[in-house]
Structure formats: C-alpha cells, structure tokens
N, C-alpha and C positions, 0 to 999 in steps of 0.2 A: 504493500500500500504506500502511497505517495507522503504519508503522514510519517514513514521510518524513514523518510530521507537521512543522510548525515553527510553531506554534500565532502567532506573533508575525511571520510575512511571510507564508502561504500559508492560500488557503481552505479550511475543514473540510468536506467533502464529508457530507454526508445517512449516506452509508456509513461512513467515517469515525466518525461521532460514534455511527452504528448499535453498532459493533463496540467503540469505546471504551464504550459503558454498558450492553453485556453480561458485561461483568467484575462488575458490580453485580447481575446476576441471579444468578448461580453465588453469593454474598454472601447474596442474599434467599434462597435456598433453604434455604442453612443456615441462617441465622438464624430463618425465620419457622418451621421446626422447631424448632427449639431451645428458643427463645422462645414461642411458641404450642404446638404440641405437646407438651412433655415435663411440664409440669404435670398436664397429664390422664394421660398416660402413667403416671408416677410417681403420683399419688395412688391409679390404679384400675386400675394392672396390676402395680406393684411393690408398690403398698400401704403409701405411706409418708404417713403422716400430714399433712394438709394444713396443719396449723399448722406443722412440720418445713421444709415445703416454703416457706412464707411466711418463715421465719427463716431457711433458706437465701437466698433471693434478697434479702432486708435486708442479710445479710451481704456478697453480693456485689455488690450496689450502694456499700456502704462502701468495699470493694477499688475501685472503680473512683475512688471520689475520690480516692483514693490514687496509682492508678497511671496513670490516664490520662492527666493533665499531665504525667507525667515521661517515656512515653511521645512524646508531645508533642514535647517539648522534645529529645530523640532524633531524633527524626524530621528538624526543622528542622535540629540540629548536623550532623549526619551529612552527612560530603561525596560529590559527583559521585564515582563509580567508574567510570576510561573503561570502554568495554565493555561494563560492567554497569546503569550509572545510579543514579538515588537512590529516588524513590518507586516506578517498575517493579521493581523491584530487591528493595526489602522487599515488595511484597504477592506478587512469584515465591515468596520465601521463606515466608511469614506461610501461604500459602492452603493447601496441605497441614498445617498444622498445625490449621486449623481441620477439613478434612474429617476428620483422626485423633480429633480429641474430641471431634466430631459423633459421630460413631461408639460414641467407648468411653462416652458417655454410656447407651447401650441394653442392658450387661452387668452391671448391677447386680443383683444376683438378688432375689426376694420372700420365700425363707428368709434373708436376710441380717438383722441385726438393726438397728432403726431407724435407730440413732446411727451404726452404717456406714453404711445408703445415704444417709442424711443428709451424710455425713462424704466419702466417695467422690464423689458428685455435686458437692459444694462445690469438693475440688479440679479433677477434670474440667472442671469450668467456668469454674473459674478459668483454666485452662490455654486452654480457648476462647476467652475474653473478652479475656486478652493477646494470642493471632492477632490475634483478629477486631476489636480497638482499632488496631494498625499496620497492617492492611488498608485500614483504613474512615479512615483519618487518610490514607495513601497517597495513595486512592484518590480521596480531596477535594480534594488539594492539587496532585493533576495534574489533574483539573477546574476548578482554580482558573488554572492555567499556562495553560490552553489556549482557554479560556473569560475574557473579560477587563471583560466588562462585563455590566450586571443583565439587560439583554435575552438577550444569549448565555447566560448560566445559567440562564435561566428556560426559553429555550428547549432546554437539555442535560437538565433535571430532566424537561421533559415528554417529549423521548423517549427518555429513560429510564425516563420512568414508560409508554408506551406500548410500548418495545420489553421491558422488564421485567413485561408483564402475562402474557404466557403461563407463565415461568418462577414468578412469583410466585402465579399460581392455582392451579399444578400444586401448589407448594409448600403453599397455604391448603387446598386440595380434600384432602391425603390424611392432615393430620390430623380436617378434617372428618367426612368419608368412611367412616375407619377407626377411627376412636377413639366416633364413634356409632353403629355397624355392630356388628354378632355376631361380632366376627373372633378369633382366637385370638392370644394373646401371641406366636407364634412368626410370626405371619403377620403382623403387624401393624411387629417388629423387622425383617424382612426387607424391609416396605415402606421402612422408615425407611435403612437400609441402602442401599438403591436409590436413595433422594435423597440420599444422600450421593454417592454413585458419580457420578449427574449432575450434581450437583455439581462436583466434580473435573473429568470429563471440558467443563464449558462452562469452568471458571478455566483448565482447558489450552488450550483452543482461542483464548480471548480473548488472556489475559496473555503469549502468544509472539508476539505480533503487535504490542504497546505496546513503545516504546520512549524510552528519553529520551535529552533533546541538552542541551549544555552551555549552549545560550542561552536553555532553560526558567529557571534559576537565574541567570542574567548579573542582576546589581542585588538579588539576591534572599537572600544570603548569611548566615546566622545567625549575629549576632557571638559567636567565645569567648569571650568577659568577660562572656556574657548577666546583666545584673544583674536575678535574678527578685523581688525586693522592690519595684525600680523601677520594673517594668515591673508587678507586680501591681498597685502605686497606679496605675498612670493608666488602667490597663483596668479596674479597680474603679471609679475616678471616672468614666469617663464614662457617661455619662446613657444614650446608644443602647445602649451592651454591656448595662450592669444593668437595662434593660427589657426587652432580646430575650432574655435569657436566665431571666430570669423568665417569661415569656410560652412559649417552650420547655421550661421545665421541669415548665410544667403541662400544654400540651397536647401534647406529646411521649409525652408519657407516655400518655396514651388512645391515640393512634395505634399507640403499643408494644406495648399490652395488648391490642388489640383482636381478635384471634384467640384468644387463653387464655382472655378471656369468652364471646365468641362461641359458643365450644365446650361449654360448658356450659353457656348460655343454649339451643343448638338441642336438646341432649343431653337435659336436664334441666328445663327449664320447658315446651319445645317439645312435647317428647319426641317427636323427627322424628329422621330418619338418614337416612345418604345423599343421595339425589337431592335429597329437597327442605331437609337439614339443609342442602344447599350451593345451594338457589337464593335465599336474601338475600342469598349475597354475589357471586354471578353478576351479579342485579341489580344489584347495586354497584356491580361492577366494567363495567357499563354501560355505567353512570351516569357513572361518570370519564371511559369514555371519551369522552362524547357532552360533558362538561363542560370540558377539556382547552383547545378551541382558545377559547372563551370565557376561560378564566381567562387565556392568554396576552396575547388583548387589551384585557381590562380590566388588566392590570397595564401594558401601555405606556402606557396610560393616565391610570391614577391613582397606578399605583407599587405597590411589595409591600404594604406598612401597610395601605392603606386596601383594599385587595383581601384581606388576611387578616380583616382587620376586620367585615369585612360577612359573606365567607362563614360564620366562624363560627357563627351564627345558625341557620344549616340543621343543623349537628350537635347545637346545644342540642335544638334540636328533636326529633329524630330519637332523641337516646338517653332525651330525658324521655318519650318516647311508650312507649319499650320497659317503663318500669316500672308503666303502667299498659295498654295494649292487651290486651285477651283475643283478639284475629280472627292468627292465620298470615299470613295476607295482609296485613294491618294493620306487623305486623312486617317483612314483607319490605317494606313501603314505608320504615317510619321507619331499614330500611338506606338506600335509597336518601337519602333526606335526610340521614345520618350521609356518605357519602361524596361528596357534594356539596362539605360543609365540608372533608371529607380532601382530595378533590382539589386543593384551592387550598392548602390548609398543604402538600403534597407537591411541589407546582411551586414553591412562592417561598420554601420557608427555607432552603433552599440559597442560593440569590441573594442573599438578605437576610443569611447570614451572610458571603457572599462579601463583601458591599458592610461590614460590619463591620472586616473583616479590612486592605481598603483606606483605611479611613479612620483606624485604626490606625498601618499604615505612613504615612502621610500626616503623621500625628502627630508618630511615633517616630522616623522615618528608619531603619526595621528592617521587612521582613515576615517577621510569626513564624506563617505559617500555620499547623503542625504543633502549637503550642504553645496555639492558639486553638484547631485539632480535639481538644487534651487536654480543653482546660475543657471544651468544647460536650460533651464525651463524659462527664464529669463531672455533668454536669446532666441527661443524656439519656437514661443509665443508668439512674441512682438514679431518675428518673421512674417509670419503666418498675416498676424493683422497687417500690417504695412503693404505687405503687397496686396490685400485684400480693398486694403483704403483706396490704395492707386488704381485698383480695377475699377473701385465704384465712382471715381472722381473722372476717370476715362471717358468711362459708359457714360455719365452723366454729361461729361463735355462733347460728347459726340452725338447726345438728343436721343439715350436708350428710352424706350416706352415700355416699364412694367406692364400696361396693361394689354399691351398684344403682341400674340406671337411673330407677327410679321413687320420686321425691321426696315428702316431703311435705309439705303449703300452706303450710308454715312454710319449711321449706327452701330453695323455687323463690320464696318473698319475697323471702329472701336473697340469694337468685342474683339477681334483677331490682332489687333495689336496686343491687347490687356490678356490675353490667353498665349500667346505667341511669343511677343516682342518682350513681354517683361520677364516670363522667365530667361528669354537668351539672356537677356541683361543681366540678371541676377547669378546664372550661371557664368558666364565667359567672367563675371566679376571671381568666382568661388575656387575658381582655377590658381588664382593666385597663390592664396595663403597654402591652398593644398601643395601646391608646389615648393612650398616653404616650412612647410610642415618635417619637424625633423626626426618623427620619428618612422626610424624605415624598419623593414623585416628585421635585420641584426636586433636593432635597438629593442624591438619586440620580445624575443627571443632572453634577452640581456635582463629586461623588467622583470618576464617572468619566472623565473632563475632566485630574482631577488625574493621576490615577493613569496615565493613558497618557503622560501628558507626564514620568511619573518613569520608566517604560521605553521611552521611544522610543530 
C-alpha cells in the first residue's frame, strides 16, 4: 500500500508512484478550469469586460508575490503532526477549499454590475489561489522527499504527465467543447460543476492513501530563527536560481496561458467547435505522448539545460506559424510542434528545480523546500497573469466582440498575434538565461552525490 512508503530504504513500485501523481490530476482539473476556462466564460457569458478581466488577473498575480513566499515559509516551519503529518496533512486540508471556489466562481450573475463581478471574482480567486498555492507547494515537497535524485524526478514528472493525461484532456476538452458549442449558460455551469465534483471525488480517493513518516523530515528541519534577508542574498546571488527563474518566468507563462488562447484562437479565428475545435490539441497530446520516452533519455544524457534548450525551438516554431497559417490543418500541425517543446519543459522543470533546491541546502546547511515552492510560485503566477493581461489589452485594442462568434479581420489579427506573437516573444526571450544556466549534466550528477551523503 502507498501509505508504507519510506521513500529513503524501500523501492517505489510503478503503482506506487501511479497513485502518488494522481493527486496532481484532481489539481489539473481545477486548475486548467479555472485558468483556461473562466476567461471565456466571464467575458461571453457573464459579460464582463475583457479589459476588467485582464486587471483582475494583474491584480492577482500581484497577491501572489505577496503571498506565496510566506506561504512558503509556513509550509517549511510547520512541524511533523504524529498521526496527521506535514505536507499530506495541508493539501487533506487545502483540497476542499479549492473545489468550494472552483465552484463559487460560476454564480456570478450577468445582471450584476461590472465592478461587482469584477470585485467578486477577485476575491473568489483569491480564496482559490491560497488553496491551490499550499496544495501545489505540498505536493512538491513530498515529491521532493520521495524522489531524491534528477533521474527519479524526471522520471515522477513523466508519469505524471502520462498518468495525468486523461484527467487533464477531460479537463482541456470541456472548456473547448462547451465554450465553442451553442450551449446554454445553464448547461454549460452545470458542466463546470461536474468537474469540480470529479475533482473532489479523484483528491479523495488519492490523498487517503499518502501518508507521511517522520524520516521524510529527519535532516530536513526548518530553522526558527529563519533569517529571511540572509537567506534572500544568497539565493538572489547565485547565478543557477537567477537564471532558472528567469527562464520560468517566461516560459511558464505560455504553458499557463495556453488553453485561455487556445480557446479563442479555435472559437474565433478558427471558427471550428467541438470535434474539430479539440483535434489540435488531441494531436498534441499525441504528440507528448509519443515524445515522453525520448525526452527521458536525452536528459540522462545530456542533462535538463541542454534538453530544454534544444527542445524549445519546436515551440518557437509552432506558435510563429499560428500567426501566419490560413490551412486548419496547417494549424493543427504547428500544435503538434508547440507540444513537442511542452513536452520537454513539463518533464524537466520539476527536476531542475528539485536539483536547485539541493544545491541550496548544500550551501546553507538548511532545506527550505516550501520556501523555494513560494518564490517559484511567485514567478509562475504573475507569468501566467501578465501574459494573460497583454492578451486581453490586444483583443480589446483590436475591437474583440465577446458577444459573437464571428470576428472581424481586425479582430482575429488580434487574437493570432496575442496567441502567436507573444509567446514567440516570451520564448526567443527564455532562451537566454537557459543558455546561461550553469548547471549542466556533470554538475547534476556532482549535486546529487552531495546531497545523498547529507541524508544517508
């Protein structure tokens, strides 16, 4: 049973790690609602102005620089509970909080007046995004327990990313689906309602089954006197953090966004629904999979760097083509090329932040996991929003019309630049730091050598 885990004397069974990162799919579900979905939702069924919308999620990209290193640093303090645990412990508690605000996000009414749903939405989400920040810092930091070296994380991300594809298509396919369909408001919340239910019922079935032991934390203890000036200068100065987190912060951000555009790129430039609004990302999702056991062994390889490095090329591509292609088919290829590059950013920044976080401790004589998932939530967030903002300020300066499917030339420019043009942008930007990034395969290799011999 998944509850004898002892990540540090016993082998992790294929099952085991199955059932550990379906806690992750119940996660994705919300999220990729939340985040994908509710933009379309709210501009063209509550009818709140998409510029509204772009200043909401500025805003709470702000909150999260705010709160997610303190967050953080919470997570890390907070001691072993016999019985209860530490990281199983908060995301038991955190994961219902997220399904409730899933939820009360879809009662906003379209008589209501702007600056309410404006106003309402902001909090509801804030209330989300503190869940779903101690969730997802949790849920890192016992992947980091259990998982000890770049190989083993590289191997947890992809299958996770392979046991998480059904929940996460289901979750992609019915804002697709329903949001470029003839459905009716009430039809359309009661779909959304549903994924939240499934939701809940995969975090029950997962999260009673994880548990934790006191030897996950043996060596691992987050000092009270944490002195957070001291410890900001030396994770500010080193050279690997300020590169990977530059390098995430831009392409994190595409990867974030990339269902909110989606949806209006097939909606609205396409103007395709349903079946075939959802076969470029069918094809996508292919594509990952048929790319998966490739990127595993080019990263034993040559290491994560030079494996992000290269892949990204296939998503330059892939989304420069989007702003110029007129063929459907042309489109659902330069998906496939877009998810080529995702595949690879989706197996290795986990591992690569894991191998961060190790060479940290290595440093400090401290592991402040929880404190390093604030910052990366900090960077990963505001991505997300930022480029979100610029899409909705596009759209709007190019005369989008929430209220009908059918655009015009001017509009659907809009849209194919804001889905296209700004991720090249943000990519050809992310190339850099990765290329400046200094930790390569040796140094990989070098970490974790270290770091087993500080917990043997």
């Amino acid at each position: 049973m998944i509850n004898q885990v002892n990540p540090h004397k016993e082998h992790i069974t294929l099952r085991k790690k199955i059932m550990i990162c379906l806690a992750a799919g119940a996660d994705a579900i919300l999220g990729t609602v939340v985040h994908a979905a509710y933009m379309k939702y709210y501009t063209d069924f509550i009818g709140l102005d998409a510029k509204l919308y772009g200043l909401m999620y500025l805003i709470f990209g702000i909150w999260n620089a705010v709160n997610d290193p303190l967050l953080g640093i919470y997570s890390d303090k907070k001691k072993y509970i016999e019985g209860k645990g530490k990281a199983v412990y908060l995301m038991k508690r955190t994961a219902p909080l997220m399904v409730f605000s899933m939820i009360a996000m879809l009662y906003a009414s379209p008589s209501w007046n702007q600056w309410v749903i404006f106003g309402y939405l902001l909090v509801v989400m804030f209330l989300y995004d503190t869940a779903s920040t101690l969730f997802g810092i949790n849920y890192k930091i016992y992947l980091l327990y259990i998982a000890t070296s770049p190989e083993e994380r590289t191997q947890f991300s992809i299958i996770q990313k392979y046991v998480n594809m059904l929940p996460a298509f289901v979750a992609g396919l019915i804002p697709v689906w329903f949001l470029t369909g003839d459905y009716s408001m009430a039809v359309i919340k009661m779909v959304f309602i549903i994924s939240g239910l499934i939701g809940a019922a995969l975090f029950s079935f997962t999260l009673i089954y994880l548990k934790d032991y006191p030897e996950f934390y043996k060596h691992q203890e987050f000092a009270d006197d944490f002195d957070f000036k001291k410890n900001m200068k030396l994770i500010f100065t080193s050279r690997s953090f300020l590169t990977f987190v530059m390098f995430a912060f831009l392409i994190t951000g595409v990867q974030r966004s990339y269902y909110t555009l989606y949806i209006y790129y097939m909606d609205n430039v396409m103007n395709v629904s349903e079946t075939l609004a959802l076969l470029p990302d069918v094809f996508g999702a292919v594509v990952q999979l048929a790319i998966y056991p490739l990127v595993a062994r080019i990263v034993r390889k040559v290491g994560c760097r030079d494996t992000i490095k290269h892949f990204t090329w296939f998503s330059l591509l892939g989304f420069a083509g989007l702003v110029f292609v007129p063929s459907y088919w042309m489109v659902v290829l330069c998906y496939g090329f877009i998810m080529i590059g995702f595949a690879a950013y989706w197996a290795v920044l986990d591992p690569m932040f894991g191998t961060l976080i190790d060479e940290n401790e290595i440093q400090s004589g401290e592991r402040k996991a929880g404190f390093f998932m604030g910052l990366m939530a900090v960077v990963t967030i505001p991505a997300q929003s930022f480029i979100v903002f610029l899409f909705t300020m596009l759209i709007s300066y190019f005369n989008y019309d929430g209220s009908t499917k059918i655009q015009s030339a001017e509009s659907m420019m809009g849209i194919r630049l804001g889905v296209g043009m700004l991720p090249v942008i943000f990519l050809a930007l992310s190339l850099i730091p990765i290329y400046l990034y200094p930790i390569t395969r040796k140094r990989e290799l070098e970490i974790k050598e270290q770091i087993e011999q500080i917990h043997r």
